[in-house]
C-alpha distance (Angstrom), angle and dihedral (degrees) to the residues before:
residue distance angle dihedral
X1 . . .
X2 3.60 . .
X3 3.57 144.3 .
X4 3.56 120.7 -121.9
X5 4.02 123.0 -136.6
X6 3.76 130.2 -169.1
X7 3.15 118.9 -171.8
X8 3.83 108.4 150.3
X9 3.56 116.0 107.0
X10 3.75 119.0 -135.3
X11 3.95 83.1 36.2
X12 3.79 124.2 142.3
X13 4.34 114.4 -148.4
X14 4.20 110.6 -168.2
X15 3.49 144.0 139.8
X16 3.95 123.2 -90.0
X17 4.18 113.9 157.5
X18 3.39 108.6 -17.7
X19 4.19 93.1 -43.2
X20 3.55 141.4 99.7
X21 3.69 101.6 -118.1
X22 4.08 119.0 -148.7
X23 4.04 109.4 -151.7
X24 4.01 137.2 172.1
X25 3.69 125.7 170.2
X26 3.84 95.2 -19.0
X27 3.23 100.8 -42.4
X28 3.81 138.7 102.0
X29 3.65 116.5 -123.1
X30 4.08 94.1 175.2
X31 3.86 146.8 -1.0
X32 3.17 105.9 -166.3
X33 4.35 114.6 -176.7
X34 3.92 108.5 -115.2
X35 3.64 90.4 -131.0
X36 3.59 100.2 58.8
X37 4.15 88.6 49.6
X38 3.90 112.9 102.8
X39 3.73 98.7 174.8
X40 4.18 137.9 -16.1
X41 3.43 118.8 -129.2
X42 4.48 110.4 -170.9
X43 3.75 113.6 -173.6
X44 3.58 118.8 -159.3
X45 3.79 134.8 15.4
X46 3.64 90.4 -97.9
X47 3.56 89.4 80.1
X48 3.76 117.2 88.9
X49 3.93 116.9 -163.6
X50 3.96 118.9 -169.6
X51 3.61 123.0 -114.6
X52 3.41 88.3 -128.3
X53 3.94 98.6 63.9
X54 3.50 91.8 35.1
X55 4.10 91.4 61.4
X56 4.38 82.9 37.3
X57 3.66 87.2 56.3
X58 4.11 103.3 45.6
X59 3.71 87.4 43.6
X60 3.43 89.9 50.6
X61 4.39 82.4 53.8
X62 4.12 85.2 -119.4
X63 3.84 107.0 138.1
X64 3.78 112.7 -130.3
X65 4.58 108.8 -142.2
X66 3.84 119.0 -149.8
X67 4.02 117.7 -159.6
X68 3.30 145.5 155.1
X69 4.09 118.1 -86.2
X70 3.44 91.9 -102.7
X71 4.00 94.8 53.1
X72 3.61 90.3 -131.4
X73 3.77 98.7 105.3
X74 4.06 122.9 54.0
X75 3.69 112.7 -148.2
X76 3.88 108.7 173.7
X77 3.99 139.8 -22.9
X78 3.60 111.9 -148.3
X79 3.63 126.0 -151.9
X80 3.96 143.6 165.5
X81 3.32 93.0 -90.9
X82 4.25 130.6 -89.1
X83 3.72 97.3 -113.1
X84 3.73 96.3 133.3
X85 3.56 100.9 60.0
X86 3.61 98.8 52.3
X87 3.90 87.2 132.4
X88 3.87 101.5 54.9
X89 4.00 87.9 48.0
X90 3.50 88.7 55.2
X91 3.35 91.2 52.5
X92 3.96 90.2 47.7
X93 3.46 94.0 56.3
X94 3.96 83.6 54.4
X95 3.54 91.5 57.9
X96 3.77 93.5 45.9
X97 4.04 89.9 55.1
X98 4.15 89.1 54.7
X99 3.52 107.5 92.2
X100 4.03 87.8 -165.0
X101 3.70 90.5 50.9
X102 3.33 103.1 34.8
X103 3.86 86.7 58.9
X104 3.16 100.4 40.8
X105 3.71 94.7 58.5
X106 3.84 84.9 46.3
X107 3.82 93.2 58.5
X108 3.55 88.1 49.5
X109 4.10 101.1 59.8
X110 3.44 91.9 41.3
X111 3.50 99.0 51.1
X112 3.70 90.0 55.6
X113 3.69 86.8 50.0
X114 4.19 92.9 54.9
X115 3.94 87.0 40.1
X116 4.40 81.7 53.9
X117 3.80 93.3 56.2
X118 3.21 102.5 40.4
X119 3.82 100.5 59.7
X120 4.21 79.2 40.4
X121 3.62 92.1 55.4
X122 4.04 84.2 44.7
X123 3.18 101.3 49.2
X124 4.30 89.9 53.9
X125 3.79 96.0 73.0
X126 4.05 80.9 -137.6
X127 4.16 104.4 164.1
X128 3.86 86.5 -128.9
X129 3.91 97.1 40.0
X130 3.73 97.3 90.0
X131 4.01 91.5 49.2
X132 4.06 89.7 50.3
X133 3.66 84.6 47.5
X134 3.51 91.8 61.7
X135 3.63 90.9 52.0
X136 3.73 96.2 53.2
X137 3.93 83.5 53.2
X138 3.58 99.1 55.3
X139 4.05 87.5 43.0
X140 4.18 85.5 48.2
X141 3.95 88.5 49.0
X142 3.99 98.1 50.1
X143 4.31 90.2 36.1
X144 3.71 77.7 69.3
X145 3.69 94.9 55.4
X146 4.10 93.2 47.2
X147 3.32 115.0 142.2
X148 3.90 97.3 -167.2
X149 3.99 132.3 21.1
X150 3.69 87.0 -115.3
X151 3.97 89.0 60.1
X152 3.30 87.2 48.0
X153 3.93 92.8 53.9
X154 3.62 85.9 51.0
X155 4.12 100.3 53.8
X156 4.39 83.6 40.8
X157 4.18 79.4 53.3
X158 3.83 89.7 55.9
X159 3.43 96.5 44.9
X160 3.92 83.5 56.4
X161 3.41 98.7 62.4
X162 3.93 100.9 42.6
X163 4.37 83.0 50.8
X164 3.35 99.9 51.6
X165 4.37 97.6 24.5
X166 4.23 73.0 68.1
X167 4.03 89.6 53.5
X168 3.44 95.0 43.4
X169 3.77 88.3 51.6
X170 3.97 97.7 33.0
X171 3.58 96.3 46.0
X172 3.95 124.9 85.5
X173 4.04 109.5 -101.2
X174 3.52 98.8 -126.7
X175 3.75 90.5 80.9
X176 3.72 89.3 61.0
X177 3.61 93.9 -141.0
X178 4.53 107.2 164.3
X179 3.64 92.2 161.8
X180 3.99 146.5 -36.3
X181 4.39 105.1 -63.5
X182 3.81 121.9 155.7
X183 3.81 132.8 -177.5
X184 2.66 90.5 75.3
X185 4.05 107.7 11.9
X186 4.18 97.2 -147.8
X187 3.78 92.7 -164.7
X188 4.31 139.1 52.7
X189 3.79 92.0 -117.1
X190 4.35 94.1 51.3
X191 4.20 80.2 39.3
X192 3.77 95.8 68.0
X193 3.93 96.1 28.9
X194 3.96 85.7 53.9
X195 3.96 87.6 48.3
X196 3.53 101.4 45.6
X197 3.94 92.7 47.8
X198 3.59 91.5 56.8
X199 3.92 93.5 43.9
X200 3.74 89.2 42.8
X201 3.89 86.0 49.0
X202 3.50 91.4 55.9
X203 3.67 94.0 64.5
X204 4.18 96.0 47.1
X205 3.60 88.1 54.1
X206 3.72 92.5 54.5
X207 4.03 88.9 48.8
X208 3.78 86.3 49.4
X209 3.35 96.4 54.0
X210 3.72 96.2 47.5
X211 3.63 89.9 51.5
X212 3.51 92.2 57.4
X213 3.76 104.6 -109.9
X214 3.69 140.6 135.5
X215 3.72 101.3 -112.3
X216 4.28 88.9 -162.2
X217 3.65 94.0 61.7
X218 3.99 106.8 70.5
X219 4.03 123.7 150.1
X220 3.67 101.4 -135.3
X221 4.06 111.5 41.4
X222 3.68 104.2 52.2
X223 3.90 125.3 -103.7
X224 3.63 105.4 -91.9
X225 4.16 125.7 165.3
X226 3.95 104.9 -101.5
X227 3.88 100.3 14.3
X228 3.48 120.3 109.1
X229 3.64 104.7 -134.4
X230 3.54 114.3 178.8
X231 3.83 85.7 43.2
X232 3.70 93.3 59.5
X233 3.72 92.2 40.7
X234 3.84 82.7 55.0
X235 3.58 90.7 47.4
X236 3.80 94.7 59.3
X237 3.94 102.9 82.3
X238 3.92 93.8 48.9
X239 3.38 101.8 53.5
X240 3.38 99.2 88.6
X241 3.27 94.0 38.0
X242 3.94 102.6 50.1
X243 4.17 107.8 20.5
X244 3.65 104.4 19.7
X245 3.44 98.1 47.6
X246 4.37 96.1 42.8
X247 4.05 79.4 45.1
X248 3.86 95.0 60.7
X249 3.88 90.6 40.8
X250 3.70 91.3 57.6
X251 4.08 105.6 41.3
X252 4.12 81.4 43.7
X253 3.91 104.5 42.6
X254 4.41 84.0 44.2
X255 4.01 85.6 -115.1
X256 3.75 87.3 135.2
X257 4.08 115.7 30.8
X258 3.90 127.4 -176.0
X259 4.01 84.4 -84.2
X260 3.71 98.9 63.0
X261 4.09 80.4 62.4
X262 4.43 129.2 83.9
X263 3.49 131.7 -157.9
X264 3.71 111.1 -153.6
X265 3.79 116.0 -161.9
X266 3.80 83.8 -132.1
X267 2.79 128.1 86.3
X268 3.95 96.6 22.0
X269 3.28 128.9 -100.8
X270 3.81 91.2 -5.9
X271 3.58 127.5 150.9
X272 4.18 124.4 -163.5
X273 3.69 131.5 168.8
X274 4.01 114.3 -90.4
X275 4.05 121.0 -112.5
X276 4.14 89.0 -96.6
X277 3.49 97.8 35.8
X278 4.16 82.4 54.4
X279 3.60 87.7 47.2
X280 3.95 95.1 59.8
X281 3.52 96.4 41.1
X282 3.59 91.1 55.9
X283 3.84 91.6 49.4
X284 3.95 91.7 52.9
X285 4.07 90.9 43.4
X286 3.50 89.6 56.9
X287 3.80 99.0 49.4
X288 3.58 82.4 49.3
X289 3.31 97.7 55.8
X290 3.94 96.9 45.1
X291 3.70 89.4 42.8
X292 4.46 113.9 107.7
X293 3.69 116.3 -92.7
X294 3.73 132.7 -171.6
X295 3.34 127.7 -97.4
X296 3.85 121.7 -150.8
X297 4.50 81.6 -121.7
X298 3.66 90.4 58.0
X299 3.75 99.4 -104.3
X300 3.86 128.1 118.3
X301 3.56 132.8 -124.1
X302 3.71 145.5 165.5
X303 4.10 104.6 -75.3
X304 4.23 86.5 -139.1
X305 4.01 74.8 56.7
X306 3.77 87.8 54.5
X307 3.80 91.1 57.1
X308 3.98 93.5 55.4
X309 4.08 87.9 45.2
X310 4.04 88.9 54.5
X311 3.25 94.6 41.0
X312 4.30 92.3 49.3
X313 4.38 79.5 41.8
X314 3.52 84.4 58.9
X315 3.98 97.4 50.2
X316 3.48 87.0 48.9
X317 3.82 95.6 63.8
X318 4.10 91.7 47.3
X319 3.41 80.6 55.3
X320 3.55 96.3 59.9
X321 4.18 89.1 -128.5
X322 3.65 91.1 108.0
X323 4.17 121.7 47.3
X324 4.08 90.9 -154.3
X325 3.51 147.0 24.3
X326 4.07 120.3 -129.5
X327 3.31 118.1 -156.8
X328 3.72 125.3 -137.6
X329 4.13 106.1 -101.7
X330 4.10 105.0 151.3
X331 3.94 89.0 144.3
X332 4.06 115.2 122.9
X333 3.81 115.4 -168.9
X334 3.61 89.9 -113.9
X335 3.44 102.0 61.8
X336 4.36 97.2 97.4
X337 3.59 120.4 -167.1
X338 4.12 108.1 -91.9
């Protein structure tokens, strides 16, 4: 199973014989079969995508991504529709409403997240890595004495700026990277972290809409119209893992250079990822993603399989079958970027 970018402008995405069919100008870039497609993901409004696929591909339950051309903005998943699981989003918004629960599940994804960038920033050999660490630890040991979610947004806050204070100072200056900013990211390094969220999103929301949930009612980023919270809160433990950690091995190894980046005079100052440089990232992501991951059993599995059994691990505490969420933390301070 794969998932299905488009990313060339002027492109058209339809149906022909049981495939999605990729065509510019005349020609035919791809024909992909219909049954090997796990989700589509168009960037930019210069994409047009029949009705006819579109209907193909929610009947077929494959969720169909909308973003901006430069990937680094989500706009809209669309799906069949979550009729059947009226009862479990009931019981979500339950969860949601209890402050104890609600913040206890918080807790729980971010601590996975601080646990992620620690063994990250370990596994960098960065001179200031191991004194970060340490203040991702102490931020980690008071999260779990957080009395409210919005304490707990403050120690994840801290931990922020001791992870990426060691980028800033671990990381070649030529990138120009001062600190994580987005919309828009005004540097290469907050370029690809901003694109890799949002493709990395893409593939939580699918998991939480397979498992039945409401991916715009999450417990740690607040309840906002448009934002997918439960998605993002999802999102939290594997982004060290999956973008942060392909991002270093790129800007380090020279994979990416200061060519693969643009500069658009609109909107100011705003860096994004080029069309090739988009291109390779997506080909590394996706090896990542199909490449085996432990489980905490012993057994392997694809890591983009990992997303879909967090995701059904978090249904099962709204539920009320499972007392706790685990976050995913297989990282080992060994384990350097390639």
């Amino acid at each position: 199973m794969a998932t299905l970018y488009v990313q060339e402008q002027g492109a058209t995405l339809r149906l022909r014989d049981n495939q999605a069919l990729v065509t510019r100008d005349g020609q035919t870039l791809l024909a992909l079969p219909l049954a090997r497609v796990e989700q589509v993901v168009v960037m930019g409004q210069g994409v047009q995508l029949s009705t006819a696929l579109l209907i193909d591909l929610l009947q077929r339950g494959v969720p169909v991504t909308l973003t901006d051309q430069h990937g680094s903005r989500h706009y809209a998943t669309l799906t069949a529709g979550p009729s059947r699981f009226g009862e479990l989003r009931l019981r979500q918004m339950a969860l949601v409403q209890d402050p104890a629960r609600a913040l206890a599940l918080a807790r729980a994804l971010v601590g996975a997240k601080l646990t992620n960038q620690r063994a990250l920033l370990a596994a960098t050999g960065w001179p200031g890595a191991a004194s970060a660490g340490e203040r991702i630890a102490a931020a980690q040991a008071a999260l779990a004495t957080a009395a409210t979610v919005e304490q707990a947004r403050g120690y994840e806050g801290a931990a922020a700026a001791a992870y990426f204070g060691a980028w800033r100072a671990g990381l070649p200056p030529g990138w120009g990277f001062a600190g994580r900013a987005f919309y828009p990211p005004p540097d290469p390094v907050n370029a690809v972290l901003s694109f890799g969220y949002t493709l990395v999103l893409h593939e939580v929301l699918t998991a939480v809409h397979l498992a039945g949930l409401d991916p715009y009612l999450g417990v740690f980023h607040a309840l906002e119209p448009g934002r997918p919270s439960l998605a993002l809160d999802l999102l939290e433990e594997f982004r060290p893992l999956l973008v942060d950690r392909l991002a270093l091995e790129l800007l380090l190894n020279g994979d990416l250079t200061p060519g693969d980046f643009e500069r658009p005079d609109e909107p100011p100052g705003a860096v994004y990822l080029g069309a090739a440089g988009r291109a390779r990232f997506i080909g590394r992501l996706q090896a990542r993603l199909q490449a085996s991951a432990p489980l905490r059993d012993g057994q392997q599995t694809a890591l983009r399989r990992v997303i879909a059994l967090q995701a059904q691990a978090l249904a099962r505490v709204v539920r009320g079958e499972a007392a706790a969420y685990t976050g995913y933390t297989p990282a080992r301070v060994d384990d350097r970027p390639e």
